[in-house]
Structure formats: C-alpha cells, structure tokens
GUKOL-250373 format. One record per residue (C-alpha): residue in one letter; y, z, x. Coordinates in Angstrom, 3 decimals, always signed. Layout:
<domis>
+---------+----------+----------+----------+
| residuo |        v |        w |        u |
+---------+----------+----------+----------+
|       A |        Y |        Z |        X |
...
+---------+----------+----------+----------+
</domis>
This chain:
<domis>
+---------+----------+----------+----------+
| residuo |        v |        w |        u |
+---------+----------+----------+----------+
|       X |  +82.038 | +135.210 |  +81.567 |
|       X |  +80.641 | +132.300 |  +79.627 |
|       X |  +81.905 | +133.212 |  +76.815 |
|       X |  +85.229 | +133.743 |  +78.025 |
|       X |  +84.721 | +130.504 |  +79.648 |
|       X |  +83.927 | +128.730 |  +76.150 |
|       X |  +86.665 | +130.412 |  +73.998 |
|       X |  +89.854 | +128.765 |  +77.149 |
|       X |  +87.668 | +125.387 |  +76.396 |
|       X |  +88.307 | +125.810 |  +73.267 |
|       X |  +91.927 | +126.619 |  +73.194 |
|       X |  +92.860 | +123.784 |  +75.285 |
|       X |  +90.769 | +121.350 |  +73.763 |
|       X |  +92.610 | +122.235 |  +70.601 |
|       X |  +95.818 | +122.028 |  +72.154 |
|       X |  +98.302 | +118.220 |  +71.840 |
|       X |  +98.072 | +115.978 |  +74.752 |
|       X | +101.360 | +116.719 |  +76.501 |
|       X | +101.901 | +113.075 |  +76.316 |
|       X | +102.170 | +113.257 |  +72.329 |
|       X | +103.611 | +116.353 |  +71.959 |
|       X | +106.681 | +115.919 |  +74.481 |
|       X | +109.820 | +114.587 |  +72.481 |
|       X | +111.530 | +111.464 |  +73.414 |
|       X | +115.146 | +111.387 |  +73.759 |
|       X | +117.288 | +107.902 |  +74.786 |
|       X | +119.270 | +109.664 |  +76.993 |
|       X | +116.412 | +110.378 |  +79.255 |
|       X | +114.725 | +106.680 |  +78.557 |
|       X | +117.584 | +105.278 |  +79.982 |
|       X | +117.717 | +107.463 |  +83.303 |
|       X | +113.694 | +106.894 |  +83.942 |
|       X | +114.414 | +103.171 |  +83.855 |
|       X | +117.791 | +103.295 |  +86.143 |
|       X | +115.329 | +105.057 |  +88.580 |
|       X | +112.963 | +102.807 |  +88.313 |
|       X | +114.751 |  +99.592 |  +88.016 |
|       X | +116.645 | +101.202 |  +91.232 |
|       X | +113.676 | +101.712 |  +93.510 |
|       X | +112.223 |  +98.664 |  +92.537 |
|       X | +115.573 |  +96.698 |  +93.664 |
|       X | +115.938 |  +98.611 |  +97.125 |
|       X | +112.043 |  +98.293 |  +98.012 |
|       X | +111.880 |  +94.836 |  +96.135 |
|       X | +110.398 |  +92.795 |  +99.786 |
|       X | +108.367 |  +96.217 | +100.260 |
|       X | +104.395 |  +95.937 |  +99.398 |
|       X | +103.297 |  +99.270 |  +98.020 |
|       X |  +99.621 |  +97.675 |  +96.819 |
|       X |  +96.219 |  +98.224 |  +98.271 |
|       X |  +95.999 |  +94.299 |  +98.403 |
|       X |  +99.088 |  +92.652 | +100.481 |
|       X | +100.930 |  +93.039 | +103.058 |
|       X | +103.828 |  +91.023 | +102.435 |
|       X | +106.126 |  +90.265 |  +99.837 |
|       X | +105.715 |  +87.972 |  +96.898 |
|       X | +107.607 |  +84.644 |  +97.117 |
|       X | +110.736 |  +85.496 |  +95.062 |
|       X | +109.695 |  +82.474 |  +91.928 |
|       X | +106.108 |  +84.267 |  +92.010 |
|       X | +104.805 |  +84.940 |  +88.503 |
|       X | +104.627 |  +88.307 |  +90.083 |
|       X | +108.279 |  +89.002 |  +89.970 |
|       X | +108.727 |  +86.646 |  +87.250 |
|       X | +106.685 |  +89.443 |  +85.203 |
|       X | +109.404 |  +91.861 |  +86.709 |
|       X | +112.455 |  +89.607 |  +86.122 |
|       X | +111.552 |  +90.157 |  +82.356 |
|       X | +111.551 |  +93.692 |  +82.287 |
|       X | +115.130 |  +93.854 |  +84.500 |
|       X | +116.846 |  +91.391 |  +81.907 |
|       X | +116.252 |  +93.690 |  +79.588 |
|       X | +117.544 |  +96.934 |  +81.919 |
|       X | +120.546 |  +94.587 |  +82.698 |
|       X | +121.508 |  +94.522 |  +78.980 |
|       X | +121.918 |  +97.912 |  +78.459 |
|       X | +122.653 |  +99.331 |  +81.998 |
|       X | +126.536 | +100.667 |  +82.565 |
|       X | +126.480 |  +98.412 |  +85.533 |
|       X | +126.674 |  +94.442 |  +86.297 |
|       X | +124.922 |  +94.725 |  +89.563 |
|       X | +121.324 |  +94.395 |  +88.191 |
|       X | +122.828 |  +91.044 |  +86.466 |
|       X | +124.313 |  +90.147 |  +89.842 |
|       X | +120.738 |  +91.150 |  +91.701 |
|       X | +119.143 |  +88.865 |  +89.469 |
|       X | +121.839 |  +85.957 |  +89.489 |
|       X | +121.103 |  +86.219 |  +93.437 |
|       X | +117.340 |  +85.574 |  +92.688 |
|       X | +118.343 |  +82.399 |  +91.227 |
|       X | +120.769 |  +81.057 |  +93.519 |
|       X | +118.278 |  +81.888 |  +96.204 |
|       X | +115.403 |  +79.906 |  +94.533 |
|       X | +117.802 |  +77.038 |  +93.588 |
|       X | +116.915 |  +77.532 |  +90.296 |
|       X | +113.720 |  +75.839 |  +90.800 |
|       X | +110.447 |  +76.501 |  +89.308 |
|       X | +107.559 |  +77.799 |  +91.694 |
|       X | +105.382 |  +74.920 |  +93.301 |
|       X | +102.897 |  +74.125 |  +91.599 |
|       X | +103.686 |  +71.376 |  +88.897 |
|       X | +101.317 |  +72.145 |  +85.945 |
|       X | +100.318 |  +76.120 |  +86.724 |
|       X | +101.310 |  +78.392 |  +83.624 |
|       X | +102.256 |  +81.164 |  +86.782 |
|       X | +104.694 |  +79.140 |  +88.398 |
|       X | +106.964 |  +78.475 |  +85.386 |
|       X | +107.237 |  +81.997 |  +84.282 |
|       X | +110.617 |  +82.705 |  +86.208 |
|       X | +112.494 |  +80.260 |  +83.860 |
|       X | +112.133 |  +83.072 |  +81.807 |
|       X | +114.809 |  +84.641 |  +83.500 |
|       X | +116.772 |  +81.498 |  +84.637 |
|       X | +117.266 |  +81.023 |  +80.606 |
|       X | +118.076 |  +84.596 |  +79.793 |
|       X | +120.839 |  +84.287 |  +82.677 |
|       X | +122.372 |  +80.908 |  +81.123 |
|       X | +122.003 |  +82.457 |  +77.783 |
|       X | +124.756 |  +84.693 |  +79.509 |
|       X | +126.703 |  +82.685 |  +81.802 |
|       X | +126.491 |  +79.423 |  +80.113 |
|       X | +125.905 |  +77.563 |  +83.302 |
|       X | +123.726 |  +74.350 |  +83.038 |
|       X | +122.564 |  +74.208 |  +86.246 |
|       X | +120.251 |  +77.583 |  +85.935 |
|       X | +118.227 |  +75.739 |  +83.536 |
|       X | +118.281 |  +71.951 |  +84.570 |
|       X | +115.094 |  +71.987 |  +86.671 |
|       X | +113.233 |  +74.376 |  +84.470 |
|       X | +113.885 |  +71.336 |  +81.680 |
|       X | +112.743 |  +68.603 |  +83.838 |
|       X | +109.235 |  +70.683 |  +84.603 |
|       X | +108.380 |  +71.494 |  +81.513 |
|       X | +109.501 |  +67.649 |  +80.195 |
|       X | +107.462 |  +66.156 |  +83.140 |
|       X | +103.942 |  +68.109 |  +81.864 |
|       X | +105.054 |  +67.253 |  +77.930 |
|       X | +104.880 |  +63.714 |  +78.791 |
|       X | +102.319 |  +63.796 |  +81.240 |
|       X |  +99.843 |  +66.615 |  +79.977 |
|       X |  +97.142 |  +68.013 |  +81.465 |
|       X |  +93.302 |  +66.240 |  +81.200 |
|       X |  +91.740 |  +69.441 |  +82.754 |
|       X |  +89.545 |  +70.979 |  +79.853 |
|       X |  +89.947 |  +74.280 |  +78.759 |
|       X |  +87.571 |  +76.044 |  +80.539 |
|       X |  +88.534 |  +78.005 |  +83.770 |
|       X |  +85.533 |  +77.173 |  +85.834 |
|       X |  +85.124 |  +78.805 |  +89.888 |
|       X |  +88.880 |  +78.616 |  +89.355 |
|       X |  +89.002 |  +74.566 |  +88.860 |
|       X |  +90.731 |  +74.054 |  +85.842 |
|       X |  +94.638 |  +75.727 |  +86.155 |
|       X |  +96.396 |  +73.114 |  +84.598 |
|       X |  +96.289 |  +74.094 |  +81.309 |
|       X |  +96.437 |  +77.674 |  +80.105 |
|       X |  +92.402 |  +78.346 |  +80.910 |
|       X |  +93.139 |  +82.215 |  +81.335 |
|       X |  +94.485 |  +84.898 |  +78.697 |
|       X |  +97.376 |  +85.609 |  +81.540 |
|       X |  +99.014 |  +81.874 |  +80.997 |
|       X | +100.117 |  +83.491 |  +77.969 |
|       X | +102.594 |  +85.503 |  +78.865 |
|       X | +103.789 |  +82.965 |  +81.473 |
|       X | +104.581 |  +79.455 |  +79.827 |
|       X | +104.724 |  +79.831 |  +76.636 |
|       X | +107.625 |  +81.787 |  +76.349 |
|       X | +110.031 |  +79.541 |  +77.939 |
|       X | +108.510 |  +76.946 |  +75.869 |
|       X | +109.797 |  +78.738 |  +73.176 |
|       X | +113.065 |  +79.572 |  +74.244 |
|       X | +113.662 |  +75.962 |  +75.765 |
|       X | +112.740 |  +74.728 |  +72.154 |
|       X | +115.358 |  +77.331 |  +70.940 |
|       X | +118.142 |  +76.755 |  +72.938 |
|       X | +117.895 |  +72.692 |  +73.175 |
|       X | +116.946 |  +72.541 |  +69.873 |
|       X | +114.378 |  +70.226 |  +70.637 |
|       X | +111.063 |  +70.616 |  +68.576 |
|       X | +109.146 |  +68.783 |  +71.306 |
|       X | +108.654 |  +72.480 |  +73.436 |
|       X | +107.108 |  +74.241 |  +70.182 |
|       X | +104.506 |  +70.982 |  +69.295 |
|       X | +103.340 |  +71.627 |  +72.924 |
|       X | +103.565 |  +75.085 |  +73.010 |
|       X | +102.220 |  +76.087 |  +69.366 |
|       X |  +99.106 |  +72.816 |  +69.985 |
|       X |  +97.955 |  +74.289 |  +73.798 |
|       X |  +98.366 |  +78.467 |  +72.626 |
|       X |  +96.284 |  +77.421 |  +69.742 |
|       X |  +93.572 |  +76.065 |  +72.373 |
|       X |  +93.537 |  +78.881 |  +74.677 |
|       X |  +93.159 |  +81.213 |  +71.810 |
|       X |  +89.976 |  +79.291 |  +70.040 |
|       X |  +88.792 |  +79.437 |  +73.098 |
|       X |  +89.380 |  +82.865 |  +74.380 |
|       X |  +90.234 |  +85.367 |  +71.336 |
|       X |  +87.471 |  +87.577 |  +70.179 |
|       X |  +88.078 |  +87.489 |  +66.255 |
|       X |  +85.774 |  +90.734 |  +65.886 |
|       X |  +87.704 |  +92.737 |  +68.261 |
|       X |  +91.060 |  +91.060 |  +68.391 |
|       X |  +91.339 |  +91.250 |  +71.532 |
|       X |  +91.498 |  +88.336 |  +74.159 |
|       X |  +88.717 |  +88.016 |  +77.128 |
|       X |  +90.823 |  +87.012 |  +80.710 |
|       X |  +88.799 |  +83.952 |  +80.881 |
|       X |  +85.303 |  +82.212 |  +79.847 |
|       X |  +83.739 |  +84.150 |  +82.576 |
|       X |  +83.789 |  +87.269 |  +80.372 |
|       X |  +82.499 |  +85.689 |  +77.241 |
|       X |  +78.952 |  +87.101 |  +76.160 |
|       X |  +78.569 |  +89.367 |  +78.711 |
|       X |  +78.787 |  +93.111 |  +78.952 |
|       X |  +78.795 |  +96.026 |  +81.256 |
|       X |  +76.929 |  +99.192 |  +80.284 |
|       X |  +77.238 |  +98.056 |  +77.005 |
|       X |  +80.733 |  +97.003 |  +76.519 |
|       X |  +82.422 |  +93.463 |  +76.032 |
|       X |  +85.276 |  +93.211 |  +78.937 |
|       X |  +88.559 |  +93.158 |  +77.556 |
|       X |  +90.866 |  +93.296 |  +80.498 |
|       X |  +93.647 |  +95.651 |  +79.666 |
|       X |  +96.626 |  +94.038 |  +81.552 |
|       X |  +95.466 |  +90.398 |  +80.038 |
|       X |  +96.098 |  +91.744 |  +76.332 |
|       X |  +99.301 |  +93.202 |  +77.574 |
|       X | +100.454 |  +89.814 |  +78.821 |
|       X |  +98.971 |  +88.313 |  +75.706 |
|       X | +100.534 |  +90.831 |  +73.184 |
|       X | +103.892 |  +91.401 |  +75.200 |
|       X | +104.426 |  +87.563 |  +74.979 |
|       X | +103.567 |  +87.801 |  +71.727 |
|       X | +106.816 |  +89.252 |  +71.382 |
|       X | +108.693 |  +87.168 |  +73.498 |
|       X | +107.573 |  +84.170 |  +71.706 |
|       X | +108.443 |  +85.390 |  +67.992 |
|       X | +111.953 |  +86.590 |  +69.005 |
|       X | +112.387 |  +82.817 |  +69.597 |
|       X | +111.886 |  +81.507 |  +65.995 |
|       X | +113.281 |  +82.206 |  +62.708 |
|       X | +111.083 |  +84.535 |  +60.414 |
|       X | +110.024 |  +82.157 |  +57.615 |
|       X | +109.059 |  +79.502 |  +60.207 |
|       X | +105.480 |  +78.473 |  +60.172 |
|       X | +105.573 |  +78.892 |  +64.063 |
|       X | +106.911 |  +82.965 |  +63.410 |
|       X | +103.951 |  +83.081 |  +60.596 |
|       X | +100.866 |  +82.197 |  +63.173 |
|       X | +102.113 |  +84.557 |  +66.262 |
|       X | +102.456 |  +87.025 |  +63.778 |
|       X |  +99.039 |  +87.013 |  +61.967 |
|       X |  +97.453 |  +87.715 |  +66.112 |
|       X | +100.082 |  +90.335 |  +66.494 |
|       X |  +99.376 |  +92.648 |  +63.582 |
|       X |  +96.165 |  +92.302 |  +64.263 |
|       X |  +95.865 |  +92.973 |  +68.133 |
|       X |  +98.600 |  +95.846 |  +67.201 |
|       X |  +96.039 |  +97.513 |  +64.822 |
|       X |  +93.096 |  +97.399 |  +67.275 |
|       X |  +95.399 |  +99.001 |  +70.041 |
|       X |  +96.295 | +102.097 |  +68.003 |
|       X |  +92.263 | +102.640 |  +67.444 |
|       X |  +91.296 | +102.434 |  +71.302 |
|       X |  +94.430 | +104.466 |  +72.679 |
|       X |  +92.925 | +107.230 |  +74.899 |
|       X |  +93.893 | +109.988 |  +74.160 |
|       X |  +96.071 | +111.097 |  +77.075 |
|       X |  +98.252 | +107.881 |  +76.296 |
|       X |  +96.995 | +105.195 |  +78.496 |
|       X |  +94.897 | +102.226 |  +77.440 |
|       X |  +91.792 | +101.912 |  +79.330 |
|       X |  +91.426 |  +99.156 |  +81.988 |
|       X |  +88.459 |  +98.006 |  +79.944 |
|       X |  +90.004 |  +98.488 |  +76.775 |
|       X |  +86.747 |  +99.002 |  +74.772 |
|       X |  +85.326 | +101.311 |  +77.748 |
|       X |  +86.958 | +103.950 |  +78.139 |
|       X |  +84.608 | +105.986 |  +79.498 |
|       X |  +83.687 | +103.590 |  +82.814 |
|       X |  +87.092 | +103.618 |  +83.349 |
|       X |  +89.104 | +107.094 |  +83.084 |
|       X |  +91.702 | +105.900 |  +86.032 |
|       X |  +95.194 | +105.416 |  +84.171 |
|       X |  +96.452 | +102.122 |  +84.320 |
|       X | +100.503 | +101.824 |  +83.858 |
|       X | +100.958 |  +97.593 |  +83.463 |
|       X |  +98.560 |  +97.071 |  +80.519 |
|       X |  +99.830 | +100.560 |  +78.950 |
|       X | +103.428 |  +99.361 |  +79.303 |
|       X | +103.261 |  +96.132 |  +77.697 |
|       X | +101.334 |  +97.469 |  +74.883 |
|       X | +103.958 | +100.162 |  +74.521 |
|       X | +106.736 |  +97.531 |  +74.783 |
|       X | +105.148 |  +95.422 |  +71.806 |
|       X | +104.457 |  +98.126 |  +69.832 |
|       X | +107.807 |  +99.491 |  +69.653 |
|       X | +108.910 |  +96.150 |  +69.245 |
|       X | +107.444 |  +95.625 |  +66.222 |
|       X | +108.885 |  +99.168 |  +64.884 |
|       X | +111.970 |  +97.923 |  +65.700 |
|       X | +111.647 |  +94.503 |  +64.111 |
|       X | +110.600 |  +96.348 |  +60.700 |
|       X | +107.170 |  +94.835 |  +61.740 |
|       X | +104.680 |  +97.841 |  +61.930 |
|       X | +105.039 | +101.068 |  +59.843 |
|       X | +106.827 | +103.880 |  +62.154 |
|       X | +104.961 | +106.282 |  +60.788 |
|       X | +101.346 | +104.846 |  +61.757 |
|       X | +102.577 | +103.113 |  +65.383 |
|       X | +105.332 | +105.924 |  +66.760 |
|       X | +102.688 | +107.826 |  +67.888 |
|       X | +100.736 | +105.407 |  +69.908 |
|       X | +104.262 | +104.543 |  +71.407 |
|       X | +105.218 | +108.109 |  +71.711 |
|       X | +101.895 | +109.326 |  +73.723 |
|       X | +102.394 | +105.574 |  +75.606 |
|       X | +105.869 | +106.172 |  +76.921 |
|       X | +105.089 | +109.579 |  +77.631 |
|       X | +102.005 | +108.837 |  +79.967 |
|       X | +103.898 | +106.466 |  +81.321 |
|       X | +107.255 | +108.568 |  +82.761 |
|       X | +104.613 | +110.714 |  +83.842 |
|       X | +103.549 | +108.500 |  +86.553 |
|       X | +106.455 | +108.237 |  +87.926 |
|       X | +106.884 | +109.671 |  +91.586 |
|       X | +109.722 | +111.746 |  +92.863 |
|       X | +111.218 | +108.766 |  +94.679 |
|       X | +111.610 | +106.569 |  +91.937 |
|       X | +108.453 | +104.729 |  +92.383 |
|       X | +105.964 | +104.142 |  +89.055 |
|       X | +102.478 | +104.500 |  +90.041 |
|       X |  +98.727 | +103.726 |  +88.713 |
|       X | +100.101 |  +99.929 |  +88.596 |
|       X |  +96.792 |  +97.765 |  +88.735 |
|       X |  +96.550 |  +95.345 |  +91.831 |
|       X |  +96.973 |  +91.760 |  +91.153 |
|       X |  +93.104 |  +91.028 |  +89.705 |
|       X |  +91.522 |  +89.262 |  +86.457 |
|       X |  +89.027 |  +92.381 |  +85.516 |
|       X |  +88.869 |  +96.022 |  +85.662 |
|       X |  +89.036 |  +97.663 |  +88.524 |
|       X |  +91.043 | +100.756 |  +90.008 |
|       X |  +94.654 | +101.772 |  +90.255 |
|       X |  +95.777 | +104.721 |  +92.390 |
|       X |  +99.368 | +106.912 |  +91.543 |
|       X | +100.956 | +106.287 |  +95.088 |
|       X | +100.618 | +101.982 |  +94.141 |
|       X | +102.668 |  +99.572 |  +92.338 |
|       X | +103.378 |  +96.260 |  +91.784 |
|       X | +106.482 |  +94.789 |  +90.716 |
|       X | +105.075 |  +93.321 |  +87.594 |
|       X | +104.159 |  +96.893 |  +86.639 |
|       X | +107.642 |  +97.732 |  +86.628 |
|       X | +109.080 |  +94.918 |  +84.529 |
|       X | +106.032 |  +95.864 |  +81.863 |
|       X | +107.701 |  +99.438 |  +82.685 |
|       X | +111.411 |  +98.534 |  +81.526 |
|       X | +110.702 |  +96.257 |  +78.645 |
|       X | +109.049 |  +98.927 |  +76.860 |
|       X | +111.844 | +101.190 |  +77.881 |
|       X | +114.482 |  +98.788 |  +76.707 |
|       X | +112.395 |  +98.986 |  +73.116 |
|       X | +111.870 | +102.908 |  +73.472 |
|       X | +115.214 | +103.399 |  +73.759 |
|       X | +116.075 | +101.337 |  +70.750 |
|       X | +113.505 | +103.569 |  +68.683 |
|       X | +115.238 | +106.943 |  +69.478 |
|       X | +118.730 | +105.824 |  +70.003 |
|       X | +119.075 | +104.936 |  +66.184 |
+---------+----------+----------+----------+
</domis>
C-alpha cells in the first residue's frame, strides 16, 4: 500500500498545475469578465466581506480601485450600459473628489471621472478633480514621509498611495498639458519610493512599519501593496511618451518588480499574500494576483517583457484566477480591506478585487485575441 501510495504521489506531482496547462482563449476572457463585471454591478451596495456591513461610499478608493477595472470592461463590452453605470457614479458624486483634501485614497476616482471625459468630452467631469489636485500643488503637504500610528496621510506615506494619486496626476498632466502634475507627481513618487522600495528584493514594504522586521524569517512584502504599486505602474507609463525621461524612471521599477514576480509565483498561479512567504501563507489571494497579472500582460502587450519568459506567469495567473470564480458570478479569495497579510476566504470579495479582476482581463484578452 505504501508503495502504491508513493508511485500516485509521484504521478501527480509530475503532472502541470491545471492553472498552466489550461489554454486561454479571448472568447472565454471576455464572458468571465461580463459575469463578473455583471454581478459586481447588481450586488454593487451589497457587502460580501468578513469586515463591513455596509456599503462603501460610492468616491471610496474602494470602488475607485473597481471603477478602473470597469473602464476597461466598458471599452470592449458589446454594450453601453457599463459606460452609462459608471456615468451614473459620477453624476451621483457630482463629480467631486472624496473628502478628504490631501489623502492619496480620496482622489483615486478621478481616475475614472478622466477616462469618462476622455470619452464624452464634457468639462465638468473633470473641473473639481483639477481644482484638488491644483489646491495640494500649491499648497503641499509639510507632513514627513513617514506613516507613523497612522499620523502622517497627507503625503503618499504608504506603498497603496501609489496606485491612487499618481495616476491622475499623470493623466491630468496629459490631458491639460500642463507639466506642473508630472513635477509633483514624478518629485513625491520618487519620495515614497526612497523611502519604501526594497532595492534587494524589488519589491515595496506597505509602510515604514514593515521595514527591518521579519516573521519566521521573511521580510513582509504585502502582496496587494505591490499590485497597487506595479498595476499603477502601468497606469502611469501609458500616460507619457516612450522616450520621455518620466516613461524612462517608471520603467527601470517596472522591469525590475516584473522580474522578481515571475521568480516568487506559486506554483498553482497565485502570488502569496506575503510575497516572499509562501509557505505561512498557502490561502489564495485574487486582488494582488490580479494586478500582477494585469501588469504583466501589459507589458507583453506593450512589447515590454519577452512573451516567451512572462506568458506563463500570466497564463497560470489568469487561470487561478477564473478559477475562483463562483457559480453566481461572484470572484472569491478577494483580501479584506487591510495593510498586511492576513486571510481571504472563496465565498468573499471586495469590489476592488474585481476591478484588479477586469483590468487584467481587458490585457488577457488583448494577448490571445491577436
């Protein structure tokens, strides 16, 4: 018996992870994100986390995270009604930015506001997201750069703030064709990441708290806070031309976080929670695997990384991904809102999770529709 025992080890030990061997085809890309995009719109006041019990405030940086993602559905979707579901958000929220005046989370829906004027040309989607971001040019921030009990906010103190400001930053400095957004932009990203980035592990720590310590061994790198940081990488670099100086530094972190991602994939197609701990963390995690899967097809798609070295870490990423998704629609193992490790569960979500969820379907699709 133990030897019959050993020889089925071996056989399936020696067998591909279903997650790299299943093919991708862009017709079925395209109907996991209509399903997803679609439960996400009819349960979008819903809470489905371990954490809440109400609904995120519709400017939220949580749904801001998902208003990226469903831009990018809305592009290639047969229908205008996600466009119109998102238009809605924005006449709801008067186009303003979220409350607080300085907080890298509260101007991440002008992401979307711009992405919808980029569309419908109207001025007034944008107008308040310029005078915010103009107020905090000419008045910036004193706070220093540390985060410290959760003091300092006002500048981008956490890995997260990535993902958030900078971004519309970039595309306000884009579309207005004002350089005054990048010389902000480009001198406080530079701050965060001499402050945060590991330059042995390229990989960013969530916030000073992390920095020199470890757990069983391991440095914390918080999966989801690289995704933000490499998704709006991304983001960011789509923004500027590429022989700009500004395309040249976002680039240089980029190759380099995209080469340390392909060497600490697990190997059923998820990223760790704890990116370099694997093994104190088995849970899957679908936020942080989703925007590492968007970037990395991203830069296949830009002519960026070599398809031959990257497709399969996208390939075994997308696949572990559609895999989580439940028979209603729903995509589980989405990480509660959190700034470390922790747990996920495959009956929870969060709509952040699904935005990650359709931007790397909206690059996925690009790969294998080609």
């Amino acid at each position: 018996m133990n030897l019959l025992k050993t020889i089925a080890l071996i056989i399936v030990l020696s067998l591909p992870s279903v997650a790299h061997a299943q093919k991708i085809k862009a017709k079925r890309v395209k109907k996991d994100m209509q399903t997803v995009a679609d439960w996400q719109i009819r349960h979008f006041r819903d809470t489905f986390s371990m954490k809440r019990n109400k609904p995120h405030h519709i400017a939220d940086w949580t749904n801001a995270a998902l208003y990226v993602g469903m831009v990018k559905w809305a592009e290639m979707a047969d229908s205008d009604k996600y466009y119109q579901w998102l238009k809605g958000v924005g006449e709801e929220q008067k186009w303003k930015l979220h409350w607080r005046k300085y907080h890298a989370d509260d101007h991440a829906v002008a992401q979307m506001y711009i992405e919808l004027f980029r569309k419908y040309g109207d001025s007034t989607m944008i107008k308040p997201s310029i005078k915010g971001m103009d107020y905090i040019i000419n008045n910036p921030s004193t706070q220093p750069i540390t985060l410290d009990n959760y003091k300092h906010l006002e500048r981008w103190t956490w890995c997260d703030a990535l993902f958030m400001a900078p971004p519309v930053l970039a595309k306000l400095a884009n579309i207005t064709g004002d350089k005054k957004y990048t010389d902000f932009m480009l001198k406080e990203f530079k701050a965060t990441t001499a402050h945060l980035y590991d330059a042995d592990e390229d990989l960013y720590y969530r916030d000073n708290s992390y920095i020199g310590k470890l757990d069983k061994g391991h440095k914390t790198f918080w999966s989801r806070g690289n995704g933000w940081v490499f998704g709006g990488l991304t983001i960011i670099m789509e923004e500027y031309p590429k022989d700009s100086k500004e395309y040249a530094y976002f680039l240089d972190i980029y190759k380099k976080m995209a080469k340390k991602l392909i060497e600490i994939q697990t190997p059923k197609g998820h990223w760790a929670m704890s990116l370099l701990a694997a093994d104190l963390y088995p849970t899957p995690e679908a936020s942080g695997t989703a925007f590492f899967t968007f970037g990395l097809a991203w830069g296949i798609n830009n002519g960026i990384l070599n398809r031959e070295t990257y497709e399969p870490a996208v390939k075994k990423g997308w696949n572990a991904l559609t895999s989580y998704i439940t028979k209603d629609g729903m995509l589980g193992y989405v990480q509660p809102i959190g700034a470390a490790p922790g747990k996920a569960w495959p009956d929870k979500t969060e709509v952040y999770g699904t935005g990650a969820f359709l931007a790397a379907g909206s690059e996925v699709y690009k790969m294998y529709s080609k």
